[in-house]
C-alpha positions as CSV (number, residue, x, y, z in Angstrom):
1,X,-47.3,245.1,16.2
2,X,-49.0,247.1,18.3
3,X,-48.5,247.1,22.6
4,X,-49.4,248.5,25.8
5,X,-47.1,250.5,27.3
6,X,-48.5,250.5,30.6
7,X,-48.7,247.1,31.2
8,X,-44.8,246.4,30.2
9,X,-45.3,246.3,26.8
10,X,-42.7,248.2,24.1
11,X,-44.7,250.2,22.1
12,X,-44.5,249.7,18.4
13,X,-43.2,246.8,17.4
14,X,-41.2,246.2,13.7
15,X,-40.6,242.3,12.2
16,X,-39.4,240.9,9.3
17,X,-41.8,238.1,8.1
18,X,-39.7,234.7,6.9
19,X,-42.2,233.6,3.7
20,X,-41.5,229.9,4.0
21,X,-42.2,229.7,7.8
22,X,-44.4,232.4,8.6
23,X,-41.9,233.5,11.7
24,X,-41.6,237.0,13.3
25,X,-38.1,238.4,13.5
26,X,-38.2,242.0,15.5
27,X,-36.1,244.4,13.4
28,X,-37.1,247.8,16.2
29,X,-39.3,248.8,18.3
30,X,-40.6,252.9,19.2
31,X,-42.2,254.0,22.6
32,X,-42.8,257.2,21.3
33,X,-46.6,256.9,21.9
34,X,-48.5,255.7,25.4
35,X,-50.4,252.3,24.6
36,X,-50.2,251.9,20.5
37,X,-53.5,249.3,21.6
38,X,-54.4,249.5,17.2
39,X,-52.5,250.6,14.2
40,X,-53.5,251.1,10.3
41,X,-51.4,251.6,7.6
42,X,-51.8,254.2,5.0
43,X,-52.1,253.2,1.5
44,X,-48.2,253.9,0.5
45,X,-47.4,251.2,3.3
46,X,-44.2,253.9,4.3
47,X,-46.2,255.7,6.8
48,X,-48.1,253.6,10.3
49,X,-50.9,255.2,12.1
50,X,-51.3,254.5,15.8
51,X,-53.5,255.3,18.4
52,X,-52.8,256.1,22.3
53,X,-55.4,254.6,24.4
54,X,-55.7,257.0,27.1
55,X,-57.8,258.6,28.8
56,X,-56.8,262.1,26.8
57,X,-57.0,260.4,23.1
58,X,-54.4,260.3,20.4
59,X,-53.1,259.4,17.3
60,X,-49.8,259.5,16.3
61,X,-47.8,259.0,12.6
62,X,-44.8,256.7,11.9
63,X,-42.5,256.2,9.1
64,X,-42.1,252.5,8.6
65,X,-38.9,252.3,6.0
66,X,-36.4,251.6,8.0
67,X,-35.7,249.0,10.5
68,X,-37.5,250.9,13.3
69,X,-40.7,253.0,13.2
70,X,-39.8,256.5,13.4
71,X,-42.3,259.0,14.6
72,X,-43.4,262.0,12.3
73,X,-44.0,264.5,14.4
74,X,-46.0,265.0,18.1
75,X,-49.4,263.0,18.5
76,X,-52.6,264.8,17.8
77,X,-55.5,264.6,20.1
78,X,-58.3,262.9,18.2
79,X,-61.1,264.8,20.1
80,X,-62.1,261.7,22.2
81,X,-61.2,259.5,25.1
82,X,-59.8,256.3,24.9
83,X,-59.3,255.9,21.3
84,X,-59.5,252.3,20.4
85,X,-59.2,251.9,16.6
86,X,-58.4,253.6,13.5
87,X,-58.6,253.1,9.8
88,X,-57.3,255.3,6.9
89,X,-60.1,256.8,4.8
90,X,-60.7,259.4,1.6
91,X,-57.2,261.5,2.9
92,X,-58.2,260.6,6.8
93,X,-57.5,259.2,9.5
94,X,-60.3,257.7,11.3
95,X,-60.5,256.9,14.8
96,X,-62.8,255.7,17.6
97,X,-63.7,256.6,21.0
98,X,-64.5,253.7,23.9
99,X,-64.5,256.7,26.3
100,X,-66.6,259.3,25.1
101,X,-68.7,257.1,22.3
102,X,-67.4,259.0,19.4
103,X,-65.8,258.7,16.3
104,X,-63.6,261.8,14.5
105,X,-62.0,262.6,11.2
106,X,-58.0,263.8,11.4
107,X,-56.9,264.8,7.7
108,X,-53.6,263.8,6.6
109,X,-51.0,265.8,4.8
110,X,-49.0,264.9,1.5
111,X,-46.5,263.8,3.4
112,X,-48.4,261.5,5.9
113,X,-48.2,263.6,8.7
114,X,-51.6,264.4,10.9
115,X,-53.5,267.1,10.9
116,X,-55.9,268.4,13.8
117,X,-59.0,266.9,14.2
118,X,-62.1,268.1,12.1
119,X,-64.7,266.5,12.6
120,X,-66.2,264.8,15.8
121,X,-69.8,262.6,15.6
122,X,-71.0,261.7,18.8
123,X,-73.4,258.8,19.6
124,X,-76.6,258.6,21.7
125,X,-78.0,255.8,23.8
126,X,-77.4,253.0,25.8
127,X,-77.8,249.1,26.5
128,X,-79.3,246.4,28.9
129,X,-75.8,245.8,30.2
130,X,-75.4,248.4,32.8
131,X,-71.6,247.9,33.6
132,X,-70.7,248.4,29.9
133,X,-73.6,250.1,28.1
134,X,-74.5,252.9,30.6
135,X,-73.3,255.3,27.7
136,X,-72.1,255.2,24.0
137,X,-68.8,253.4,23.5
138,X,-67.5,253.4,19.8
139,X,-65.3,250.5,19.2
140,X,-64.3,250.5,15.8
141,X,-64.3,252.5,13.0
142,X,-63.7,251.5,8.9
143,X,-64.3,252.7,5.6
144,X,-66.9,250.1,3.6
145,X,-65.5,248.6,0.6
146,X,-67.3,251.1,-1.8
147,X,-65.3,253.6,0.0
148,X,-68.2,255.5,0.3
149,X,-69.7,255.1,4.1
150,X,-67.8,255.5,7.3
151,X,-69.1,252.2,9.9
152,X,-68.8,252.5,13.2
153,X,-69.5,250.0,15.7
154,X,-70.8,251.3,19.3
155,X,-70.3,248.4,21.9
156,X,-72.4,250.6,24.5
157,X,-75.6,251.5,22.5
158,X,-75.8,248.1,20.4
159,X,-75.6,249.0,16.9
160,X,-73.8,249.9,14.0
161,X,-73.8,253.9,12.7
162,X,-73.1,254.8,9.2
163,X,-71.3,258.2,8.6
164,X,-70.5,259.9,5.3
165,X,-67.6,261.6,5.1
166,X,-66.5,264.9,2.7
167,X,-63.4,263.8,1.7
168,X,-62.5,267.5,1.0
169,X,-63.5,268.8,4.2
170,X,-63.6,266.0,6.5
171,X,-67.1,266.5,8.3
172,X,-68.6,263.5,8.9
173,X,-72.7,263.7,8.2
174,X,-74.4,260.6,10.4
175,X,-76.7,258.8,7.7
176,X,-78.2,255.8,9.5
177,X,-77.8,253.5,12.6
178,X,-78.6,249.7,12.6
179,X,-80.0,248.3,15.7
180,X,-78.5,245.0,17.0
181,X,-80.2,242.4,19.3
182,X,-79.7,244.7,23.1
183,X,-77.1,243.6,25.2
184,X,-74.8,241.6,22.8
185,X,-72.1,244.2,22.5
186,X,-71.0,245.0,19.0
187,X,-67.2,245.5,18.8
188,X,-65.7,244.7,15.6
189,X,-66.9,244.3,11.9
190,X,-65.8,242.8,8.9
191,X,-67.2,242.5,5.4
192,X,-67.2,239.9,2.7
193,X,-64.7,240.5,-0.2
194,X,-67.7,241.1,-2.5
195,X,-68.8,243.5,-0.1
196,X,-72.5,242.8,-0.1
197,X,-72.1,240.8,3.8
198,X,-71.1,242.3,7.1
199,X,-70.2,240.3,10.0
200,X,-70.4,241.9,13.3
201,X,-68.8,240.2,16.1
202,X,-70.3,240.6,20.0
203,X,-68.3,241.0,22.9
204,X,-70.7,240.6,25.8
205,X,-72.0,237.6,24.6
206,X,-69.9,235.1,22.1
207,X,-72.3,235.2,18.7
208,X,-71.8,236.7,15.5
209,X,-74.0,238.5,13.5
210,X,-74.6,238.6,9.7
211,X,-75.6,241.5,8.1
212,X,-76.9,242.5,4.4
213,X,-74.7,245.8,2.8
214,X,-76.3,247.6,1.0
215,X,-73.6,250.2,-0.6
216,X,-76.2,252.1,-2.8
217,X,-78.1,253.0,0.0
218,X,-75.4,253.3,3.1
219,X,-77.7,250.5,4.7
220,X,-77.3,247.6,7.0
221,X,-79.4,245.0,7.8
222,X,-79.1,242.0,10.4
223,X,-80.0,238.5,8.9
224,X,-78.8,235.9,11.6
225,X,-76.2,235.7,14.8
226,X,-74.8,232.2,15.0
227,X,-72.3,231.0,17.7
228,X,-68.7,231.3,17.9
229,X,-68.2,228.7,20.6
230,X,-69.8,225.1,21.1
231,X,-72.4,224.6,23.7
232,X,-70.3,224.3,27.4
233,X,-67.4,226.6,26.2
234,X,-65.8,228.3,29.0
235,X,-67.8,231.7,30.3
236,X,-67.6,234.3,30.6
237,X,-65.7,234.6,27.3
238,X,-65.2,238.1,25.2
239,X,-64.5,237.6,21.9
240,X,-62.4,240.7,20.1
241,X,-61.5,240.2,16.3
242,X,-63.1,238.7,13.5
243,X,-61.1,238.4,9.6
244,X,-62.8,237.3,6.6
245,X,-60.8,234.9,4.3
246,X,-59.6,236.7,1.0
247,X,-61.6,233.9,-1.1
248,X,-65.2,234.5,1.1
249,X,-64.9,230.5,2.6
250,X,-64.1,231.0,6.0
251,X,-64.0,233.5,8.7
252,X,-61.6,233.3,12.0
253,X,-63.2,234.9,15.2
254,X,-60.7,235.3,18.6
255,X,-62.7,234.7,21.7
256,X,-60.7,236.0,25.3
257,X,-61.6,233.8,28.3
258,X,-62.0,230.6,26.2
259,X,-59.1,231.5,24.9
260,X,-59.5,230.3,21.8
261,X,-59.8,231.0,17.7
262,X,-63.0,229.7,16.0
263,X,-63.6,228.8,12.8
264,X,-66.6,229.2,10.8
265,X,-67.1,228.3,7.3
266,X,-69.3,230.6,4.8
267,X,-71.7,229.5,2.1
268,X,-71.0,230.5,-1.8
269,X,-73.3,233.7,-1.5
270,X,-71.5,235.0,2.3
271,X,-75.2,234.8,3.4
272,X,-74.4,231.8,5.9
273,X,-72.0,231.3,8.8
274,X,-71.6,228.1,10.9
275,X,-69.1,226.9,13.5
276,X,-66.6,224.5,12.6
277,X,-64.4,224.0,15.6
278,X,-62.4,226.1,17.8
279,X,-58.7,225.6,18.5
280,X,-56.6,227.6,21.4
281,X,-55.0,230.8,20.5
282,X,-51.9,229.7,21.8
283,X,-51.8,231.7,24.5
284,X,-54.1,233.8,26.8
285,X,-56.7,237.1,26.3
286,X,-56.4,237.1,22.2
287,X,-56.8,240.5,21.3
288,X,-56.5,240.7,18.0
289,X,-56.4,238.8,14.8
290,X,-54.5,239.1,11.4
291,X,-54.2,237.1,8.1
292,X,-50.6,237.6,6.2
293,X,-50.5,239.1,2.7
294,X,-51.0,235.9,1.1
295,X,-54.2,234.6,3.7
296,X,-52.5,231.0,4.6
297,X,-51.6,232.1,7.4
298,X,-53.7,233.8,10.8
299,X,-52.0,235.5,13.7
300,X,-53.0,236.1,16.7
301,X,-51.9,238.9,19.6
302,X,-52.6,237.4,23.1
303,X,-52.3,240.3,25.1
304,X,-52.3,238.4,28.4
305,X,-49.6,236.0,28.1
306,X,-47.1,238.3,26.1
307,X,-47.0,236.9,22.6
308,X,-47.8,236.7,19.1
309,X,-48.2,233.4,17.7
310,X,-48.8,232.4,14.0
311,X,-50.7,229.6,12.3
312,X,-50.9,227.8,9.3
313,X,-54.6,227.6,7.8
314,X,-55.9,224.2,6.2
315,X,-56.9,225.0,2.3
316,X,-59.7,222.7,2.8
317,X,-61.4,222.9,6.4
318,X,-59.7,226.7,7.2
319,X,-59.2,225.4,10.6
320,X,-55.1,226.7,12.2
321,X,-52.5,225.0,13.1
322,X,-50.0,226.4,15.6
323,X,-46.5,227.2,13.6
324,X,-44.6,229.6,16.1
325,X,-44.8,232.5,18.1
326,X,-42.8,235.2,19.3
327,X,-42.2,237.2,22.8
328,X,-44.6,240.7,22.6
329,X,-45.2,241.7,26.3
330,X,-49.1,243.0,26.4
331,X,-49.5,242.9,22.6
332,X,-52.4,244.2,21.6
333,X,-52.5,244.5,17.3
334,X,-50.9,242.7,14.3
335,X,-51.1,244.4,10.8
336,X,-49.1,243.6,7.5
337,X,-46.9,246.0,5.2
């Protein structure tokens, strides 16, 4: 579990997961790194990737065998200011830039340990939405499931970029951008498990959009936004994280403001999204969103009130039930080894 350090929180956070009940137990904890806001996993699962969200930008390696994550090494500057997600890709570590509007390329060593930055692409443009889209602002940052594209979304210039990346050399070589309606603030993305769907979710106004993938070409292509609150939900609201369910049926969006988890059901193809319900988050500001290992259960870090609290999923509607939760001051990510 990820934290900010500046408002209180611990830093890196370490659990053991009880199967039966879904509860956190907090085995250790590392403040080796300022504001670990998002953390990804390299494929061996012994070795944590974190970013620093400050205004200088880092990323910094952990090994995660032992009770408490140890760090491996100083962080590295990642090129970019205010790093706010990251994602392992093709031998690097990807990461994105709020600050500058930028994503880069880190390479990782043998033994998981990261390597200077080598490649930096910048985005152009802007959005209707002066207070947040005067300038580019690259908001996440993931491999596609073909594991051929690099998609980044840009919150500031309202669209997705598609990057290929030379796994040997890490350069990344921007290939395409998708524009999305102006002034709905793209922040994260998630794809269907067949990956042939993307779902974008927007901040600056509570709506998610479904996209086409098109892996042979690198291409995206919007198809629909649909709600992710009812009519007279509480606004402003600023929803964060979206996850997919492993089986395509449903898809769990957290909204900040309402405060709240909505559910939304998928058809058979992936093609069609609709609201179910929402249900509170069990807390306040959820920031981000995870499924366990086994996707029965969703958890949720509420950044605001200082905790992360777990549900149990219906098998039939998808929509969560509130099953515990545990103390995180300021927590900011969940992920699963």
């Amino acid at each position: 579990m990820g934290s900010f350090t500046s408002a209180g929180g611990r830093g890196i956070l370490a659990a053991d997961v009880d199967p039966a009940t879904g509860a956190l137990t907090v085995t250790g904890a590392s403040d080796a790194v300022a504001d670990p806001s998002f953390l990804a996993l390299a494929p061996s699962g012994t070795t944590l990737y974190a970013v620093s969200e400050t205004e200088e930008g880092a990323a910094a390696a952990f090994d995660v065998t032992g009770a408490a994550p140890r760090p491996l090494g100083a962080p590295v500057a990642v090129g970019g200011a205010s790093p706010t997600h990251l994602s392992v890709a093709s031998g690097h570590l990807l990461t994105a830039h709020y600050g500058s509007g930028s994503v880069g390329a880190l390479p990782l060593a043998e033994d998981g340990t990261l390597r200077p930055v080598a490649a930096l692409a910048r985005h152009e443009g802007s959005g209707p939405v002066t207070d947040r889209q005067s300038a580019p602002h690259a908001h996440h940052v993931l491999p596609d499931p073909s594991g051929r594209w690099v998609v980044a979304v840009d919150l500031g210039t309202d669209s997705v970029h598609v990057h290929a990346l030379d796994g040997a050399g890490g350069a990344l070589r921007p290939h395409g951008e998708t524009a999305l309606r102006p002034g709905t603030g793209p922040r994260h993305l998630a794809f269907h498990p067949d990956g042939t769907y993307a779902y974008v979710l927007n901040e600056l106004e509570p709506t998610l959009t479904v996209c086409r993938w098109d892996a042979d070409a690198g291409v995206l292509r919007p198809l629909a936004e649909t709600p992710v609150l009812p009519e007279g939900a509480a606004r402003p609201s600023y929803p964060s994280e979206v996850v997919v369910a492993p089986d395509g049926r449903f898809l769990w969006a957290a909204v900040r403001g309402d405060d709240s988890l909505a559910v939304l059901a998928l058809d058979r193809s992936g093609e069609n999204a609709t609201l179910v319900t929402t249900v509170p988050c069990g807390g306040h500001w959820p920031r981000d969103l995870a499924l366990d290992p086994s996707g029965r259960r969703l958890y949720a870090a509420n950044e605001r009130s200082g905790d992360v609290t777990w549900f149990d999923l219906d098998e039939e509607t998808g929509v969560p039930r509130r099953a515990g939760s545990l103390a995180a001051p300021a927590a900011s990510c969940v992920i699963f080894g």
